[in-house]
C-alpha positions as CSV (number, residue, x, y, z in Angstrom):
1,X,-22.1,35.4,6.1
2,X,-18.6,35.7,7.2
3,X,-19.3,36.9,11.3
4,X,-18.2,33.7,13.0
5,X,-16.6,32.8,15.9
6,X,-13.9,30.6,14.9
7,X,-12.2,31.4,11.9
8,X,-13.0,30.2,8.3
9,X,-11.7,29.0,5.2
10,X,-12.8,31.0,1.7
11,X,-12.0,31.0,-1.5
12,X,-11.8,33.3,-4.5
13,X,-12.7,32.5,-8.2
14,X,-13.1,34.3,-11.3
15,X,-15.0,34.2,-14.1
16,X,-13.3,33.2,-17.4
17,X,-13.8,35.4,-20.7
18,X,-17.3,34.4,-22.3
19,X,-15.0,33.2,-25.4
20,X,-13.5,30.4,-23.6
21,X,-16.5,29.3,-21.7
22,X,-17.4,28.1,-18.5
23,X,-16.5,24.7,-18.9
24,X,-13.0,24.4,-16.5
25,X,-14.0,26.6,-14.0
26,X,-17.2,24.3,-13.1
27,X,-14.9,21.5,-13.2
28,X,-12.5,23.5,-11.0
29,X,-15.6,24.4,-8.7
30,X,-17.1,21.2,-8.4
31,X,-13.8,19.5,-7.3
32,X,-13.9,22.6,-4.9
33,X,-17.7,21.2,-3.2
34,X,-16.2,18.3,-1.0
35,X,-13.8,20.4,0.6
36,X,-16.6,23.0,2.2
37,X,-15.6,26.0,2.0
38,X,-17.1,28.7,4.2
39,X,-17.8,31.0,1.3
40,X,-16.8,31.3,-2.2
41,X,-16.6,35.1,-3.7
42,X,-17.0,35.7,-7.7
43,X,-14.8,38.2,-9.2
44,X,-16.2,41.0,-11.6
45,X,-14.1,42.3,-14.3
46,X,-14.5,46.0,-14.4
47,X,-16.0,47.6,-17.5
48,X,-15.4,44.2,-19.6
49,X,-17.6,42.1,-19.4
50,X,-21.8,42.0,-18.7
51,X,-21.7,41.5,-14.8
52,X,-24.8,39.2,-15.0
53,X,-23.5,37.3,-17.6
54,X,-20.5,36.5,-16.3
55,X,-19.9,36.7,-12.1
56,X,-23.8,36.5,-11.5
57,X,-24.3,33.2,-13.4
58,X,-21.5,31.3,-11.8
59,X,-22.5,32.7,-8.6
60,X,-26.1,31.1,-9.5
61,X,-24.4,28.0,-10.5
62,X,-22.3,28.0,-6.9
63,X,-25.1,28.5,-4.3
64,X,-27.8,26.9,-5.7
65,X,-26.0,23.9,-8.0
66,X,-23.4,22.8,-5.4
67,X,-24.9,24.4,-2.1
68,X,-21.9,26.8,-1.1
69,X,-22.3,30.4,0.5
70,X,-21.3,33.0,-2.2
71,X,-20.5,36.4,-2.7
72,X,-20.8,38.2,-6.1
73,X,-18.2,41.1,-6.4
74,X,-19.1,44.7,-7.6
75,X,-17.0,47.3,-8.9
76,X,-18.3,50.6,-8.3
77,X,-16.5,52.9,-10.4
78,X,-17.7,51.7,-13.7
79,X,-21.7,50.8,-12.9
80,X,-24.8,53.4,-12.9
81,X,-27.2,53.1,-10.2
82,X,-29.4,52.0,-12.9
83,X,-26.7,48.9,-13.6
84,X,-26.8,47.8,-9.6
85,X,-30.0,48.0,-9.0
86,X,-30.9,45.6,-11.9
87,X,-27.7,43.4,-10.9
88,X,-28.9,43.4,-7.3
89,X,-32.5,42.2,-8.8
90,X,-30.5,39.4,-10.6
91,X,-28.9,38.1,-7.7
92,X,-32.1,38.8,-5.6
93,X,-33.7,36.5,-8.2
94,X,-30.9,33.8,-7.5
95,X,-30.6,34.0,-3.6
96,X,-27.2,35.4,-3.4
97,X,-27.6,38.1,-0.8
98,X,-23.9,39.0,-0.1
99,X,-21.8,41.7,-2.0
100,X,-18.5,42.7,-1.9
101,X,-18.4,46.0,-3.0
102,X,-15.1,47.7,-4.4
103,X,-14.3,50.6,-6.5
104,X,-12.7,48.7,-8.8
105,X,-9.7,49.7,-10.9
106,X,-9.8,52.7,-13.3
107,X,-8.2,52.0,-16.8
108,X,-6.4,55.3,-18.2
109,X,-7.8,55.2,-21.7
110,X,-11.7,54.8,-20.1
111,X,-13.6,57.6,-18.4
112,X,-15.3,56.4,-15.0
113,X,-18.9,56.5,-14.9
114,X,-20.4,59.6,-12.5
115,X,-22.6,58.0,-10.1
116,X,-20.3,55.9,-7.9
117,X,-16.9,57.7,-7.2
118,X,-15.8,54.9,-4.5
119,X,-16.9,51.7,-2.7
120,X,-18.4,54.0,-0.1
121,X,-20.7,55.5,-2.3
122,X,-22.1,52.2,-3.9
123,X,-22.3,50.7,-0.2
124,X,-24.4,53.5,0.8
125,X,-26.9,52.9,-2.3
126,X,-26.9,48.9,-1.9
127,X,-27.8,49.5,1.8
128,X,-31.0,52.2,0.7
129,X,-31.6,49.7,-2.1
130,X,-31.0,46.3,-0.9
131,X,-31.2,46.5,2.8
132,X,-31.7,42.8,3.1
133,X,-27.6,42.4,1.6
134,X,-24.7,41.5,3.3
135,X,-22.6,44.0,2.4
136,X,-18.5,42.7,2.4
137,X,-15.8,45.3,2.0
138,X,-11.6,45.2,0.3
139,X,-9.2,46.3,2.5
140,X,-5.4,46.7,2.4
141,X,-3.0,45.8,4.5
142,X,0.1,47.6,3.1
143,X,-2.8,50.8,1.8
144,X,-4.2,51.3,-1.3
145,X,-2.4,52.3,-3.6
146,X,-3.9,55.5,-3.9
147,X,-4.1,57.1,-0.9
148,X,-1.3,59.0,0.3
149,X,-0.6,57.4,3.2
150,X,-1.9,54.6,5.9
151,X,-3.6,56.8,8.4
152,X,-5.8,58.7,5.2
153,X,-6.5,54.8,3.7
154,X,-7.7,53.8,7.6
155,X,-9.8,56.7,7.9
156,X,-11.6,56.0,4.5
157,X,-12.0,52.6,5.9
158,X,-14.0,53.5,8.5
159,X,-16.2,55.3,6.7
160,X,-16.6,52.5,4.5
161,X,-17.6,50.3,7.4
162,X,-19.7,52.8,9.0
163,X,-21.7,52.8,5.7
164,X,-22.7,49.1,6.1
165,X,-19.8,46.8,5.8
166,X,-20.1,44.0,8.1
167,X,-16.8,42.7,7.3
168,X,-13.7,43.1,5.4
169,X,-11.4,41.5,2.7
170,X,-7.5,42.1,2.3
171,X,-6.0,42.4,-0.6
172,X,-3.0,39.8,-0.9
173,X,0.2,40.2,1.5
174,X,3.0,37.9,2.2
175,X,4.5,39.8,5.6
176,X,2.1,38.1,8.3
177,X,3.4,41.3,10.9
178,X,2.4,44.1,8.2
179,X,-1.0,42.3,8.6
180,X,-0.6,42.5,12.4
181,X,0.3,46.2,12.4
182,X,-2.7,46.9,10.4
183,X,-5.4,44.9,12.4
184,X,-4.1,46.8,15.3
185,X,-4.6,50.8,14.0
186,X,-8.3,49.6,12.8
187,X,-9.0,48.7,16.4
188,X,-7.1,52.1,17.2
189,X,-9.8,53.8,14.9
190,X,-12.7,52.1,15.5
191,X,-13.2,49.2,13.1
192,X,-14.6,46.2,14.6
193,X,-15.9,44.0,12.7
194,X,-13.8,40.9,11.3
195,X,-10.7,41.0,9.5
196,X,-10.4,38.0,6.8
197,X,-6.7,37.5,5.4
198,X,-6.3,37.3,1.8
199,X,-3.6,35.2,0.6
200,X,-2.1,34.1,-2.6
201,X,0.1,30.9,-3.1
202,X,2.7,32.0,-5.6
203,X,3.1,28.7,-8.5
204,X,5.4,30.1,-10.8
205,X,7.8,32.7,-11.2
206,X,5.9,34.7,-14.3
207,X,3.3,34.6,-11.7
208,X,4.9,36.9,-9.0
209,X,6.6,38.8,-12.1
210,X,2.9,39.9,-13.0
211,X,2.1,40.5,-9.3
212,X,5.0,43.0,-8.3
213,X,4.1,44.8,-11.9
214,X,0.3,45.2,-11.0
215,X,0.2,45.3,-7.0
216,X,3.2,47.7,-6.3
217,X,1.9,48.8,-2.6
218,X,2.9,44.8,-1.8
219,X,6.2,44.1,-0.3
220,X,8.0,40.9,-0.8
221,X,9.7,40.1,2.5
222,X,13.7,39.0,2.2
223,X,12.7,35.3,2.6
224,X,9.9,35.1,-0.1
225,X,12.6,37.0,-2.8
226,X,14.9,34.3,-1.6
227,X,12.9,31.1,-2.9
228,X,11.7,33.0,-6.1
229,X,15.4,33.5,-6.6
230,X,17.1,30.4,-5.9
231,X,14.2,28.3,-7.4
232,X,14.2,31.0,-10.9
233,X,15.2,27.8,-13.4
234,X,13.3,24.9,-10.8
235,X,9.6,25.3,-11.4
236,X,8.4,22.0,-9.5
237,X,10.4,23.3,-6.3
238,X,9.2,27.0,-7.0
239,X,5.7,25.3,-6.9
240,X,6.5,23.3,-3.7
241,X,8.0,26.1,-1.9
242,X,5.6,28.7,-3.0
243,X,2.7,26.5,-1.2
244,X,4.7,25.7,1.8
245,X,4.9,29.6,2.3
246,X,0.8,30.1,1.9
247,X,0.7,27.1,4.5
248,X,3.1,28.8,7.2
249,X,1.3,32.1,6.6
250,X,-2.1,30.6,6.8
251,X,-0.9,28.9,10.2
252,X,0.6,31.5,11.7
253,X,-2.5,34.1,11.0
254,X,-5.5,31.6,12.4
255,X,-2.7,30.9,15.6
256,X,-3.1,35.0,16.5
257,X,-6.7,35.0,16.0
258,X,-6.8,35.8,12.3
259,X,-11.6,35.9,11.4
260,X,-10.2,33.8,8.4
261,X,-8.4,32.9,5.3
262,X,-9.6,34.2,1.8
263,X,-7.7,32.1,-0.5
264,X,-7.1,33.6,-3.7
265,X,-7.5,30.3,-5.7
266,X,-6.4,31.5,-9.6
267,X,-9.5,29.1,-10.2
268,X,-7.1,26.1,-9.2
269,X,-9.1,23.4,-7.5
270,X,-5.4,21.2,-6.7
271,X,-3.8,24.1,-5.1
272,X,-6.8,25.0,-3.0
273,X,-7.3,21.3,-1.9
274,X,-3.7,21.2,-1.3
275,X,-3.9,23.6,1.5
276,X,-7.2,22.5,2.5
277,X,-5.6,19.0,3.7
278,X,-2.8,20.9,5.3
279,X,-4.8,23.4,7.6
280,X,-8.1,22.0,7.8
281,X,-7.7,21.0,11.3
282,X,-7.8,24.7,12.2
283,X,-10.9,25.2,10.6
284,X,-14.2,24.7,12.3
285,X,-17.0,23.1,10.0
């Protein structure tokens, strides 16, 4: 789904808790449709909620209700094999046939489950049970936060392409030339498939508060601190700013070549179509 040869435009929702209802995000979504995105990927909240309740209805409710490519998201460390294969039927049943398959974050006060200790190990079993899926794999720029260094997170990601990734998803960044550093040691080691660049326009100050608390491998460069400092007590201009810097990264990534942009929307339809009408002259359709 996301091999092509001139680079594309994602984006990334979520699912909202069951308790709130579905009701915003398929407002969100459908204001989403007339912009065309290449692909849309569901989130899956690890060990919270029922997976088919939650990112394979929506995913249902994106390719088949408003047309749009999607991928469903699954978390490895927290499913049996018994719990993919009967989500793989699901979205068999639904014709979503691309997976992005993660570990997924482990929470201190819950054991993992035994039979997938990391994305490599649930790629292997989609490909033996599911050959007919595109399988889509996370990567990170800056490493994961749990390996002990670059070279160690690069080597894994080989293995996790050898497995049966046919492309692969970064995690956030906000330094374009850490990006650049990192496409070049996967060519050094091998990885060839493409490379889409996930980025994250930063609304609001609590906003990149939460994301420096939670993503602590990502480095803020000197001028992004800048505008969340000098625009602290200015919210409209933090907004303003904060898109302008998604826009310059986004331009500057498809100008060297970047296989595409995964927006990470937060489920808002204005910022994505904001960016959209800025940049979609550098997207093919």
């Amino acid at each position: 789904m996301v091999n092509r040869q001139t680079p594309s435009l994602s984006f990334e929702v979520f699912p909202p808790n069951p308790a709130v209802g579905n009701e915003k995000i398929l407002q969100a979504l459908k204001e989403m449709q007339d912009i065309a995105p290449h692909f849309i990927s569901v989130t899956a909240s690890n060990n919270k909620f029922n997976i088919e309740e939650t990112t394979v209805r929506l995913a249902d409710f994106i390719y088949n209700d408003l047309k749009i490519p999607t991928i469903a998201h699954l978390p490895a460390v927290y499913l049996t094999k018994d719990r993919v294969s009967h989500t793989l039927q699901a979205l068999d049943r639904v014709g979503v046939h691309s997976v992005l398959a993660l570990r997924g974050d482990i929470f201190p006060d819950v054991a993992p489950k035994d039979d997938f200790r990391y994305a490599t190990d649930l790629i292997a079993y989609i490909k033996e049970e599911a050959p007919h899926f595109d399988i889509i794999g996370a990567c990170y720029p800056e490493g994961h936060p749990d390996s002990p260094n670059q070279i160690s997170d690069i080597q894994n990601l080989k293995k996790k392409v050898d497995a049966g990734c046919s492309s692969l998803v970064t995690q956030l960044f906000f330094d374009n030339e850490r990006f650049y550093d990192f496409q070049d040691k996967c060519t050094l080691a091998g990885i060839e498939v493409p490379i889409h660049a996930g980025i994250m326009p930063i609304l609001n100050r609590n906003q990149a508060l939460r994301l420096l608390k939670t993503c602590e491998n990502i480095k803020l460069p000197r001028k992004f601190r800048a505008i969340l400092d000098k625009y602290e007590h200015d919210p409209e201009s933090l907004r303003a700013a904060g898109l302008a810097y998604a826009i310059d990264q986004i331009v500057d990534l498809v100008t060297h070549d970047a296989a595409g942009i995964h927006l990470y929307t937060m489920n808002n339809s204005a910022t994505a179509r904001h960016i959209y009408q800025a940049t979609h002259t550098f997207f093919d359709k």
